[in-house]
FINUGU-286177 format. One record per residue (C-alpha): residue in three letters; x, y, z. Coordinates in steps of 0.2 Angstrom, whole numbers, padded with zeros to 4 digits. Example, Ala and Ser with C-alpha at 12.3 -4.5 7.8 and 13.67 -1.06 7.14 Angstrom:
2
<"Ala", <0062, -0022, 0039>>
<"Ser", <0068, -0005, 0036>>
//
This chain:
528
<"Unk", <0800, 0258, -0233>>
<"Unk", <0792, 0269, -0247>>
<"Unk", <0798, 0283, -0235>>
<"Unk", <0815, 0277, -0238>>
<"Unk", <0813, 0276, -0255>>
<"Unk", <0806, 0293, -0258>>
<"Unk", <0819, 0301, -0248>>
<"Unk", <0830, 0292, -0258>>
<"Unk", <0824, 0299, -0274>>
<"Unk", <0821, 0316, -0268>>
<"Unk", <0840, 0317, -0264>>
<"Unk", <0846, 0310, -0281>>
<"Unk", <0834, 0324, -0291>>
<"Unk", <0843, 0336, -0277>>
<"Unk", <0859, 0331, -0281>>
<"Unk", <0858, 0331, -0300>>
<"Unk", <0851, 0349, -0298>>
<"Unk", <0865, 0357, -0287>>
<"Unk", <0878, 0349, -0297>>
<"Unk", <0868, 0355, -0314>>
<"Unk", <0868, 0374, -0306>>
<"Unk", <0885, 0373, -0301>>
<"Unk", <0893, 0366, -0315>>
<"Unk", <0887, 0371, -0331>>
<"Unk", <0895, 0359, -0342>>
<"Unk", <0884, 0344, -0330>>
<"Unk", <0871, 0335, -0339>>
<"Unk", <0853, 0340, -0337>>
<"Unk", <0839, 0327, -0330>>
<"Unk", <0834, 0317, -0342>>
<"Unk", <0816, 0312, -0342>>
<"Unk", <0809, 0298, -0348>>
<"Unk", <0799, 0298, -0366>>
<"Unk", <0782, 0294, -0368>>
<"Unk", <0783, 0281, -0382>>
<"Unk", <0789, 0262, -0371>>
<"Unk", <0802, 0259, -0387>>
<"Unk", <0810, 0274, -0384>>
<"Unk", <0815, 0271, -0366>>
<"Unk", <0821, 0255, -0369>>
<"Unk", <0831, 0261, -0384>>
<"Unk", <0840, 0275, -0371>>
<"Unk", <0841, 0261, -0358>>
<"Unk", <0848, 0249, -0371>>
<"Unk", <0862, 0262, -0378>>
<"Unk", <0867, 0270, -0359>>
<"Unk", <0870, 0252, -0353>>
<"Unk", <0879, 0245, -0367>>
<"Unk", <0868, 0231, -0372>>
<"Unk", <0876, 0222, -0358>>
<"Unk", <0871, 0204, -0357>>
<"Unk", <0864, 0205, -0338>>
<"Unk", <0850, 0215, -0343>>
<"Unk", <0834, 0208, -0344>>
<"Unk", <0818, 0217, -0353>>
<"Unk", <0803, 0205, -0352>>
<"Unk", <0785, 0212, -0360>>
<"Unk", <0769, 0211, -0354>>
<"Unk", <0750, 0216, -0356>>
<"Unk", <0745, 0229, -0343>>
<"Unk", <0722, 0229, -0342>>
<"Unk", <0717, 0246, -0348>>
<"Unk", <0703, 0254, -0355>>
<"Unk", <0699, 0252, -0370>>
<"Unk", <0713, 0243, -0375>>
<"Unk", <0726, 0233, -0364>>
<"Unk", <0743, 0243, -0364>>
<"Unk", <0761, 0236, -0367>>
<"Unk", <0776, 0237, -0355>>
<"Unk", <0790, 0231, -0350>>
<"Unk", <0799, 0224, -0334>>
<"Unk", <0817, 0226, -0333>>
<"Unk", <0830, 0222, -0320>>
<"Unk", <0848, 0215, -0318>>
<"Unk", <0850, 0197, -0320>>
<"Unk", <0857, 0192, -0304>>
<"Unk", <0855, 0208, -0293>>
<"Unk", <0835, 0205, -0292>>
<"Unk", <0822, 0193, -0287>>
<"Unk", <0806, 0197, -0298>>
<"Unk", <0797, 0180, -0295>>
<"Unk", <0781, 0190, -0286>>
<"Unk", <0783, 0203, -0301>>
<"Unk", <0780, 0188, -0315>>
<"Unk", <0768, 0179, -0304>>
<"Unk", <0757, 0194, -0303>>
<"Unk", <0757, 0201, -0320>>
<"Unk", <0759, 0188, -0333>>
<"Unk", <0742, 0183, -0339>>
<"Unk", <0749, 0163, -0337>>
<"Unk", <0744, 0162, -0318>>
<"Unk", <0727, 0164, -0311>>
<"Unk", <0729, 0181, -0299>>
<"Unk", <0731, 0190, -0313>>
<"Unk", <0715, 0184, -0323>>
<"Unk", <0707, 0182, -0307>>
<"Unk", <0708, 0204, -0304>>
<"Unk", <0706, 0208, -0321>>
<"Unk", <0688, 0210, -0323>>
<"Unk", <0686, 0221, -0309>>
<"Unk", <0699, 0232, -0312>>
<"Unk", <0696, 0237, -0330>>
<"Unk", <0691, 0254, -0329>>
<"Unk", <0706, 0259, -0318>>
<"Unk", <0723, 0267, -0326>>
<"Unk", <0738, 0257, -0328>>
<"Unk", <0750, 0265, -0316>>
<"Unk", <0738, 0265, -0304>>
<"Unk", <0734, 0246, -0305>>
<"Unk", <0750, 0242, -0306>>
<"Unk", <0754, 0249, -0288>>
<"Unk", <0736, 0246, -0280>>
<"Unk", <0734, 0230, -0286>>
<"Unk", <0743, 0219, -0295>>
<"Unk", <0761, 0222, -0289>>
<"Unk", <0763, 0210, -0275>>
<"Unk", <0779, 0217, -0266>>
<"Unk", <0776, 0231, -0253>>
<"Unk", <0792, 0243, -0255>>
<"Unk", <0784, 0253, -0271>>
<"Unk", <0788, 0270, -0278>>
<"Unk", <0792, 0279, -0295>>
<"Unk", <0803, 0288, -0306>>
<"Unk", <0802, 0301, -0319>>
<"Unk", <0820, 0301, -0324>>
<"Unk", <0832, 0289, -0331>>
<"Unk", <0847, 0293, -0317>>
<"Unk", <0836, 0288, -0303>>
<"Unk", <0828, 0275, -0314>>
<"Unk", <0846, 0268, -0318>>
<"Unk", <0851, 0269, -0299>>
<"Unk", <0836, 0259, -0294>>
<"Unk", <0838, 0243, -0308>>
<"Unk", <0858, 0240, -0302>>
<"Unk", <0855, 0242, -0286>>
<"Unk", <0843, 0227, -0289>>
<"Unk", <0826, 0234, -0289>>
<"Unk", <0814, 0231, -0304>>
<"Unk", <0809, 0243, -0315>>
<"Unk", <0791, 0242, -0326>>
<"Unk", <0788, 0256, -0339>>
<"Unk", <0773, 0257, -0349>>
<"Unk", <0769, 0263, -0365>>
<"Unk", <0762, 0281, -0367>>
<"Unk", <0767, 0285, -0348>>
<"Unk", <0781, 0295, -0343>>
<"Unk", <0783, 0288, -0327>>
<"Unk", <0790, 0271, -0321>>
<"Unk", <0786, 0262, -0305>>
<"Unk", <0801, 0254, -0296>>
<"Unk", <0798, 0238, -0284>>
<"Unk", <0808, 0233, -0272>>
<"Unk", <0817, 0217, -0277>>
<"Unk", <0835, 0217, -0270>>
<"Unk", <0840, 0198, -0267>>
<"Unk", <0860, 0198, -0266>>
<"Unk", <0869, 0185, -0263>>
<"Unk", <0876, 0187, -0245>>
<"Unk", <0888, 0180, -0236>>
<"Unk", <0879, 0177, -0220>>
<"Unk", <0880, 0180, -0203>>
<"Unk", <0897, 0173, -0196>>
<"Unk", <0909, 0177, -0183>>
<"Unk", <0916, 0191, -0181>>
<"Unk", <0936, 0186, -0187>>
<"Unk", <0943, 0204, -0179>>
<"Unk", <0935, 0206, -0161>>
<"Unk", <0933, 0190, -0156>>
<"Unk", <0928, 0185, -0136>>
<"Unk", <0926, 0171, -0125>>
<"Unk", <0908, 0177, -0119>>
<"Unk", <0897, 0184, -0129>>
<"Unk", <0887, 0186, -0146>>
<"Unk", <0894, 0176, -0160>>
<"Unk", <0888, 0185, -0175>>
<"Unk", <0895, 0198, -0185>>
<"Unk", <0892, 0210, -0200>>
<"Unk", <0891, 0204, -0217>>
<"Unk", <0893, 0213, -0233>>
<"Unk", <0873, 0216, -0236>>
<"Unk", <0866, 0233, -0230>>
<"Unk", <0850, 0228, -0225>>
<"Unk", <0856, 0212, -0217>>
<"Unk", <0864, 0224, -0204>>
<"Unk", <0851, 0236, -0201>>
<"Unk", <0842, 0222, -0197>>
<"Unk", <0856, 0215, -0184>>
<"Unk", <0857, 0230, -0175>>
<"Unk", <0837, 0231, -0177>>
<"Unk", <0835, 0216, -0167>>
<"Unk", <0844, 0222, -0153>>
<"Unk", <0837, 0239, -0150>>
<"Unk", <0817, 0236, -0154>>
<"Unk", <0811, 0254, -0151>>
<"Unk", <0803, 0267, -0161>>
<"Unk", <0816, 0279, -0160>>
<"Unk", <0829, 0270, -0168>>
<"Unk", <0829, 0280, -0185>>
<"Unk", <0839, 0276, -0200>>
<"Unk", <0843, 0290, -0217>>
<"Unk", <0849, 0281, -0231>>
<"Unk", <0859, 0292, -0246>>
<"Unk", <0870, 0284, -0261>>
<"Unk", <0887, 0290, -0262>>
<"Unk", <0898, 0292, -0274>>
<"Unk", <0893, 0297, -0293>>
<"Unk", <0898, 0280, -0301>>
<"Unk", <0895, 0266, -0287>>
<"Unk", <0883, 0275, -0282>>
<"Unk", <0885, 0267, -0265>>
<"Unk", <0873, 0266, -0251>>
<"Unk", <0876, 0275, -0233>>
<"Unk", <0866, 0273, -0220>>
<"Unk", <0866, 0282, -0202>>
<"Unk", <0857, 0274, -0187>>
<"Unk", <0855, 0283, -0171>>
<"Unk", <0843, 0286, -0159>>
<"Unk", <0830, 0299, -0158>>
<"Unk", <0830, 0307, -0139>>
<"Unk", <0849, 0301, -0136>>
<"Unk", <0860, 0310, -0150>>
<"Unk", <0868, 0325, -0145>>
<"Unk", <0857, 0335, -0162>>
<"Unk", <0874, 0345, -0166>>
<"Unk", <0885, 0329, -0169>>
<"Unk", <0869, 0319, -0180>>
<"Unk", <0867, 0336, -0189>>
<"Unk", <0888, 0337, -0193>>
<"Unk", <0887, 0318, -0196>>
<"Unk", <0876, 0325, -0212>>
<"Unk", <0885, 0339, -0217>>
<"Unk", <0902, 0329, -0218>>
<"Unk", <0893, 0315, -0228>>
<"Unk", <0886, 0329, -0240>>
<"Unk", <0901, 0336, -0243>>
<"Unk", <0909, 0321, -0252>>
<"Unk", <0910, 0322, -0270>>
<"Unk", <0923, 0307, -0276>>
<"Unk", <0918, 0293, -0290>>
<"Unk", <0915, 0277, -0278>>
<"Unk", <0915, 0273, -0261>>
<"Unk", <0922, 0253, -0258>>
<"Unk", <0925, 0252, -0242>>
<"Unk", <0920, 0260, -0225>>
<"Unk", <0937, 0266, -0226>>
<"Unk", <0935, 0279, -0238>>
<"Unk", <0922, 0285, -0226>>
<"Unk", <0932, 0285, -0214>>
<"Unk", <0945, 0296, -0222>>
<"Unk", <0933, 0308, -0231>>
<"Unk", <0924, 0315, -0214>>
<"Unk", <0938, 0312, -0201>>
<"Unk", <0943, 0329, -0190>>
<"Unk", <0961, 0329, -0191>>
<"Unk", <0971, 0321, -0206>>
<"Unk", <0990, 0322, -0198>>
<"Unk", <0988, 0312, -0187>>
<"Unk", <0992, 0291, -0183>>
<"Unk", <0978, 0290, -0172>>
<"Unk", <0960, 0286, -0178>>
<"Unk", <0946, 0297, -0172>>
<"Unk", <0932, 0285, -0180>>
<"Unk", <0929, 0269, -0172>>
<"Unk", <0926, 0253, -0183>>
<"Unk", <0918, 0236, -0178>>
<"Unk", <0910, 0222, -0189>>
<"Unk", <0900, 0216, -0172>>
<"Unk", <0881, 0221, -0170>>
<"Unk", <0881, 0221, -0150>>
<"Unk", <0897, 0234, -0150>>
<"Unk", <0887, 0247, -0161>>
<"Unk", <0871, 0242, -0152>>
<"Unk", <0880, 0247, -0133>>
<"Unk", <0886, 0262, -0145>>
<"Unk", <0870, 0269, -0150>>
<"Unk", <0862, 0269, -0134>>
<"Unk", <0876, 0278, -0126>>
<"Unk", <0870, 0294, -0140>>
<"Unk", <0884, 0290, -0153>>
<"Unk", <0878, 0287, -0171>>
<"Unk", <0885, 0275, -0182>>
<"Unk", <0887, 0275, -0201>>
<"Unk", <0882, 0259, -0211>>
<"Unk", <0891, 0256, -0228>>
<"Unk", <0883, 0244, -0241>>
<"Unk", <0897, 0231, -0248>>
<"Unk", <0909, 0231, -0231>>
<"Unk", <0905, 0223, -0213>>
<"Unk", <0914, 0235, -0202>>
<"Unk", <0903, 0250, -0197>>
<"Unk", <0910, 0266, -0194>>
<"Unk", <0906, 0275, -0175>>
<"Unk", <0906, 0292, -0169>>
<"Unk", <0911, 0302, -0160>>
<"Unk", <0927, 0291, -0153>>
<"Unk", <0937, 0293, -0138>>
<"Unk", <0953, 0287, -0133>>
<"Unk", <0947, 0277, -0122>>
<"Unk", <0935, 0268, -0132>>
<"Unk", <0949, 0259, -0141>>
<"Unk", <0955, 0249, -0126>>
<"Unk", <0937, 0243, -0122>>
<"Unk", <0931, 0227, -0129>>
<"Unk", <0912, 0222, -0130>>
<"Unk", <0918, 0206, -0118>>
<"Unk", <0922, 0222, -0103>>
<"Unk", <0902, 0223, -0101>>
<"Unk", <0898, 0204, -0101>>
<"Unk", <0910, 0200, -0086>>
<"Unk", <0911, 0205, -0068>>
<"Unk", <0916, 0221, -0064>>
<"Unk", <0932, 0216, -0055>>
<"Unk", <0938, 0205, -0070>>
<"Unk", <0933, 0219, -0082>>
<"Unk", <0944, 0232, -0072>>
<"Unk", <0957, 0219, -0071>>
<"Unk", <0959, 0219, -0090>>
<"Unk", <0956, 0234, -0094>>
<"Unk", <0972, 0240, -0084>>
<"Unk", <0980, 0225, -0093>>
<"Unk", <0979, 0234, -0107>>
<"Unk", <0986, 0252, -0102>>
<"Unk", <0999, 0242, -0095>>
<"Unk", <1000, 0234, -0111>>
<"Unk", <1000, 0249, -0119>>
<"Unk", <1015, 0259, -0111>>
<"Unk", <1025, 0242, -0116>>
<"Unk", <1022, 0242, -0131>>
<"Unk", <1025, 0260, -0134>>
<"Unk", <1041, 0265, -0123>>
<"Unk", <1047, 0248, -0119>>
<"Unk", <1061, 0246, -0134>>
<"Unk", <1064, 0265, -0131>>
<"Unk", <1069, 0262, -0115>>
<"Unk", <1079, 0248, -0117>>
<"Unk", <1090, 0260, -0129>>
<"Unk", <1091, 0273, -0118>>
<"Unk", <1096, 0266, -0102>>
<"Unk", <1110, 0255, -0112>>
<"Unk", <1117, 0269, -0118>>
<"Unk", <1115, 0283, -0112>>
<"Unk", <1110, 0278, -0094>>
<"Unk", <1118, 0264, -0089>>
<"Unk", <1119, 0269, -0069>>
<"Unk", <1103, 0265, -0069>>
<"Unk", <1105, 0246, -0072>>
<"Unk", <1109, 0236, -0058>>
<"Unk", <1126, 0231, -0058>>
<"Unk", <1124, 0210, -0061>>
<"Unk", <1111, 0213, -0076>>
<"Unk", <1121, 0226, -0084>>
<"Unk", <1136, 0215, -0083>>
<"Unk", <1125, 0201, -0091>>
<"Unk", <1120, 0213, -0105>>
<"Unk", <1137, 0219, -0109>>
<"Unk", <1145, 0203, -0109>>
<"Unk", <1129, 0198, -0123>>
<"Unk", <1134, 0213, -0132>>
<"Unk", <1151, 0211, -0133>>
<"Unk", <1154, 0206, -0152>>
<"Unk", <1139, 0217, -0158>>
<"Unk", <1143, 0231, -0171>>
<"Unk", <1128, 0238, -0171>>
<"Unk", <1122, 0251, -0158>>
<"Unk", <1107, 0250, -0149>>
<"Unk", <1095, 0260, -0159>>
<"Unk", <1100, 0249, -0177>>
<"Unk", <1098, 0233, -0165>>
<"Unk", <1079, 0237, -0159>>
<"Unk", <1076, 0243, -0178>>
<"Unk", <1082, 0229, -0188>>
<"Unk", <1073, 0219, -0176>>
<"Unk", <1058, 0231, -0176>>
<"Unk", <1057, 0230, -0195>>
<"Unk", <1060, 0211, -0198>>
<"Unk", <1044, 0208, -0184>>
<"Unk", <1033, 0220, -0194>>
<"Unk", <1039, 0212, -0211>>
<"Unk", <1035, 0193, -0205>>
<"Unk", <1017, 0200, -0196>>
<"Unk", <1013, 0206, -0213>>
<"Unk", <1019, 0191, -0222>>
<"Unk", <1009, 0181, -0210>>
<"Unk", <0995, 0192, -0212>>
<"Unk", <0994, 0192, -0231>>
<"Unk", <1000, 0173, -0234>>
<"Unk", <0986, 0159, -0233>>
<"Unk", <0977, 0156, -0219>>
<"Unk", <0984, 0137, -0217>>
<"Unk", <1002, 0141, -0218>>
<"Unk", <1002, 0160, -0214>>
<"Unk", <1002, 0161, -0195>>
<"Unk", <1016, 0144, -0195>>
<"Unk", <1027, 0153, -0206>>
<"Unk", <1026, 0170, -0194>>
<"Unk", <1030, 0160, -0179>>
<"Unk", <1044, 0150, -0186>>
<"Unk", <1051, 0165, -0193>>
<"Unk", <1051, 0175, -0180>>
<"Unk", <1061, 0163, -0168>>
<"Unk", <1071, 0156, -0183>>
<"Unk", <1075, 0174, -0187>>
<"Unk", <1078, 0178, -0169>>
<"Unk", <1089, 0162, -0165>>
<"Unk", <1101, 0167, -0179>>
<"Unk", <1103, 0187, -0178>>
<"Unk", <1108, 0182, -0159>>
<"Unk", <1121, 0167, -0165>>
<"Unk", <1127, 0177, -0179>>
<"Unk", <1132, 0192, -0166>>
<"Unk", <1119, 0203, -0178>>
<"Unk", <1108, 0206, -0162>>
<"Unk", <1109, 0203, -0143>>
<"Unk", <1098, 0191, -0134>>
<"Unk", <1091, 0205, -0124>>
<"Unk", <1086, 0215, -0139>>
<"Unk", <1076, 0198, -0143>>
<"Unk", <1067, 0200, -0130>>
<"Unk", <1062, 0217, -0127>>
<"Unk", <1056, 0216, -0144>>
<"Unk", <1046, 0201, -0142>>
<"Unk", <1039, 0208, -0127>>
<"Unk", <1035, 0224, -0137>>
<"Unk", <1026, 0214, -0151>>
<"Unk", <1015, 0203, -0139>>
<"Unk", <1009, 0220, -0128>>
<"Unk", <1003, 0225, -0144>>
<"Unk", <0994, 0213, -0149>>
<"Unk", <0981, 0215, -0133>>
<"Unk", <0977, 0230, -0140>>
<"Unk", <0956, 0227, -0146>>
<"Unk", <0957, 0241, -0160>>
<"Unk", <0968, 0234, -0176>>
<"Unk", <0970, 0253, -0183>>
<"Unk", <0976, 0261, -0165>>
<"Unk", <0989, 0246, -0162>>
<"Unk", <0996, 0251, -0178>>
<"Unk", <0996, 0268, -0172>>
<"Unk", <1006, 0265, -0157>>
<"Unk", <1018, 0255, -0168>>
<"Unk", <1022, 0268, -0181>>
<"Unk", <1023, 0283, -0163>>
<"Unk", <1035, 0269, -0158>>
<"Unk", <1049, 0273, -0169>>
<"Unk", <1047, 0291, -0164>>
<"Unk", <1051, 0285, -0147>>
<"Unk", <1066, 0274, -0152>>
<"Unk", <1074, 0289, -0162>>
<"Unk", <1070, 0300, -0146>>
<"Unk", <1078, 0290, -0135>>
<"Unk", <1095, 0285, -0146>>
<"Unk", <1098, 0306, -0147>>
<"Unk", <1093, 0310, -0131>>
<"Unk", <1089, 0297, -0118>>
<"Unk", <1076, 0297, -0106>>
<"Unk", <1078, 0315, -0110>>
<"Unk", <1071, 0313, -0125>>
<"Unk", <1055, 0302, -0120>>
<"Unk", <1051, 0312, -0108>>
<"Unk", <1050, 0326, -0124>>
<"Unk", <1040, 0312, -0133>>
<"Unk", <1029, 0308, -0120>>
<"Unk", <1024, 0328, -0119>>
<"Unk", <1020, 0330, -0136>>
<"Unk", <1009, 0314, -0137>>
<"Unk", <1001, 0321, -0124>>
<"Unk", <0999, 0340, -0130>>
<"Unk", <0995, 0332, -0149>>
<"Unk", <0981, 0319, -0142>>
<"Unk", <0975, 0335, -0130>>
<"Unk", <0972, 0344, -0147>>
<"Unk", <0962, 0330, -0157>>
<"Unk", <0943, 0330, -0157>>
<"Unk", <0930, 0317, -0166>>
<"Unk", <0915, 0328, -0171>>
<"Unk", <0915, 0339, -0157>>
<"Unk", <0923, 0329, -0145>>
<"Unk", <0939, 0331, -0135>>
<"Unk", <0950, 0315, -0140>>
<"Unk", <0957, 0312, -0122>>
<"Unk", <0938, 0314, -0112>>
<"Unk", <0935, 0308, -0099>>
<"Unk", <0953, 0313, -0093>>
<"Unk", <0955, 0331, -0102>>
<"Unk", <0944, 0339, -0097>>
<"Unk", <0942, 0330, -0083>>
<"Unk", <0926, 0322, -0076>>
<"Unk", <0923, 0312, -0061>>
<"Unk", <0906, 0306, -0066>>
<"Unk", <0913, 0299, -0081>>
<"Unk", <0927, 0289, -0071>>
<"Unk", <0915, 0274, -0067>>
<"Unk", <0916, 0268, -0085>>
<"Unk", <0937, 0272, -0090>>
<"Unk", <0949, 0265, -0084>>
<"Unk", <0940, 0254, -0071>>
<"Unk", <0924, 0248, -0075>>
<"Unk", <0910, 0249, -0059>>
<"Unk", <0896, 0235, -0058>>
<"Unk", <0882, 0240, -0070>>
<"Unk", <0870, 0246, -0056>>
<"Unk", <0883, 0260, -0055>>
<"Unk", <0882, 0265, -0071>>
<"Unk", <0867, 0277, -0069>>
<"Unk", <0871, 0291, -0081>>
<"Unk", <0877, 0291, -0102>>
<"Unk", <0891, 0297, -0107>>
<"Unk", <0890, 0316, -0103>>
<"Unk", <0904, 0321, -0118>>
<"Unk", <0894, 0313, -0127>>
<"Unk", <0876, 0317, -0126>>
<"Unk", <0869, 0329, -0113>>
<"Unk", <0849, 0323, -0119>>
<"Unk", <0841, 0309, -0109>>
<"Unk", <0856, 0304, -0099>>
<"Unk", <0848, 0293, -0086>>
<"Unk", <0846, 0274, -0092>>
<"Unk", <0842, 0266, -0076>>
<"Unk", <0835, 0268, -0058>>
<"Unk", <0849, 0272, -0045>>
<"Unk", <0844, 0257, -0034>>
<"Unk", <0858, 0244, -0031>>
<"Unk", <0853, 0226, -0030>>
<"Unk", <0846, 0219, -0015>>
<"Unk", <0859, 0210, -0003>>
<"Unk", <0855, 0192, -0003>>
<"Unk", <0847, 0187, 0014>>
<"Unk", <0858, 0178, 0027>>
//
């Protein structure tokens, strides 16, 4: 940990000193005075006297005389009772050292001896010293020094580990992300116990000064993604990072398009499975959904529950969902097309039901689908933002109430009901939350498509989809691999999912280090 810590520093002094040498006008490194009063004058004044701010004084051993500083932390943010217990002369393992550690110098003692907490390091500036006491450490300076030693005493309140409310299954782990930093690392720590499980830790942002973390693991990253990873997060200069989001957003590879090339997840399995396949995830303190890359296509239609069935019930969902997907992309397109442009197509008994529903109806087809288009999206987000007890009654109701009287009113037709509802429940098997909101907003494309030209113009749609998907890339990666470019090895783990003693080799789009991860022996045949 004091790795991390000087690492940490290093990076700040770096940062201050490429932003001093490229902007003139920046503020040059402050260092900390000698004289104890000083510093707590400067610290005083920079944080406006602010009432969370604790400075408690103490006697330091020293030779001749003892030597008086100060401990100082964030009322709320840190835990200092090991600090207090080990250097206010009241308790007995601070009398009990000092006669045999007279003749050494404060800053030394202080670190050797009397500091109790193992995660110690110091500072020689008042940014990083500034960074370290709201991020929750504690700070002690001492008079006639220009250096203070920081100790690690971060004790946040945290929300715990729950379950995950986004990616939910019926079998597997029940726990999910929290807002904490270190309580994650340390989820996804206790999955993948091994040495080469490394972790770099940089704040972000010049105000919040956020903390973001990357995990991968040595051996199994592909070197040119981890190394691109760093030069993206580098690059962003922006006053505060809040969420994963504006990670997300800041390092992406393409910025026109719906789809997202960054996979998010709040559960520690999902990113464990990820690591080990070579990807590398990025960890933002303050939000529980971890950011992946790269990210396929395909990896939005798997869920963590795909590797904890049978093969043959994984495969079986997994083309649910591509089914589901097409549904919920062309379905309502479709339906506009063939009633009015293609009506040969229909048999002859349903399209007399349809136009016999129809008849009455003022609207076309296309301002049917999108009136009922819109008023779904506008109750799921009504539903979404409204209290939990009543939000999800209110949507249902609404939906049918809704539904019920557009058809009795002769606003809608009752087969428009339905392809819409179909539409809306297709979607809604989609695991990923941000790519079913993608394939809502490219279904409106579709729907204007087909009320101009038909099938005609789907077929157009469905090119472009393709030719724009083709042309994405996460990090490196072609958006569409396994399928363009093409690779057979890759098919085992797709669209269908073999057993797990099939799965011999990683990812090769991926990773092309260490791609072996088991024996290629099946399981023995049980014996007759």
């Amino acid at each position: 940990m004091n790795s991390i810590f000087s690492f940490m520093q290093k990076l700040l002094k770096q940062k201050h000193q490429n932003e001093s040498a490229s902007d003139p006008s920046a503020p040059a490194i402050r260092c900390l005075p000698p004289q104890l009063e000083d510093v707590l004058l400067t610290i005083r004044g920079d944080l406006g006297h602010s009432t969370d701010l604790v400075i408690r004084y103490c006697m330091v051993p020293s030779n001749p005389l003892p030597c008086k500083a100060a401990i100082i932390y964030m009322n709320g943010l840190a835990n200092v009772r090991d600090i207090l217990d080990s250097l206010f002369p009241d308790y007995k393992s601070g009398e009990a050292l000092l006669p045999f550690v007279a003749d050494i110098a404060p800053l030394p003692l202080l670190k050797e001896y009397l500091l109790k907490n193992g995660e110690i390091s110091s500072t020689s500036d008042f940014e990083t010293l500034y960074h370290m006491i709201l991020s929750g450490d504690t700070v002690i300076v001492v008079d006639g020094h220009q250096e203070a030693i920081c100790a690690s005493t971060r004790d946040w309140k945290d929300r715990g580990v729950t379950e995950p409310s986004s990616q939910t299954v019926v079998r597997g782990p029940r726990e999910g992300f929290s807002e904490t930093l270190r309580t994650n690392t340390a989820l996804i720590r206790r999955k993948i116990k091994d040495p080469h499980l490394w972790m770099e830790t940089t704040p972000i942002g010049r105000i919040t000064q956020t903390d973001v973390a990357i995990m991968y693991i040595k051996g199994l990253v592909n070197d040119n993604i981890l190394e691109e990873v760093r030069t993206r997060l580098g690059r962003i200069d922006i006053d505060g990072i809040l969420e994963s989001g504006y990670i997300e957003e800041l390092i992406q590879d393409e910025t026109y398009t719906p789809f997202p090339t960054l996979f998010n997840t709040e559960r520690p399995d999902v990113v464990a499975a990820a690591l080990l396949e070579g990807r590398v995830a990025i960890i933002v303190d303050g939000t529980p959904f971890v950011l992946l890359v790269p990210a396929v296509f395909t990896h939005f239609f798997q869920s963590a529950e795909d590797y904890y069935q049978r093969a043959d019930i994984s495969t079986l969902l997994r083309l649910l969902r591509y089914t589901a997907l097409i549904i919920a992309l062309l379905a309502p397109a479709t339906y506009i097309a063939v009633t009015t442009f293609h009506q040969e197509m229909i048999p002859t008994t349903l399209l007399i039901n349809i136009a016999a529903h129809r008849e009455g109806i003022p609207f076309p087809a296309f301002v049917e689908a999108l009136m009922m288009e819109a008023t779904f999206e506008i109750l799921r987000e009504a539903g979404v933002r409204m209290p939990r007890t009543i939000g999800q009654a209110v949507s249902i109701v609404g939906a049918l109430v809704i539904g019920q009287a557009a058809v009795e009113a002769g606003l809608v037709g009752p087969s428009m009901v339905i392809v819409v509802a179909i539409t809306a429940i297709a979607s809604f098997i989609i695991p990923s939350f941000n790519m079913g909101i993608s394939i809502r907003i490219v279904r409106f494309a579709f729907m204007f498509l087909a009320a101009c030209l038909g099938l005609y113009g789907i077929l157009i749609g469905v090119i472009a989809l393709v030719l724009h998907l083709c042309g994405l890339r996460s990090f490196g990666v072609p958006y569409l691999a396994p399928f363009a470019p093409y690779m057979k090895e890759e098919q085992k783990d797709s669209l269908l999912r073999l057993p797990h003693w099939a799965l011999i080799k990683r990812p090769a789009f991926i990773s092309s280090n260490n791609r072996t991860k088991q024996s290629n022996h099946p399981p023995h045949e049980p014996e007759s």
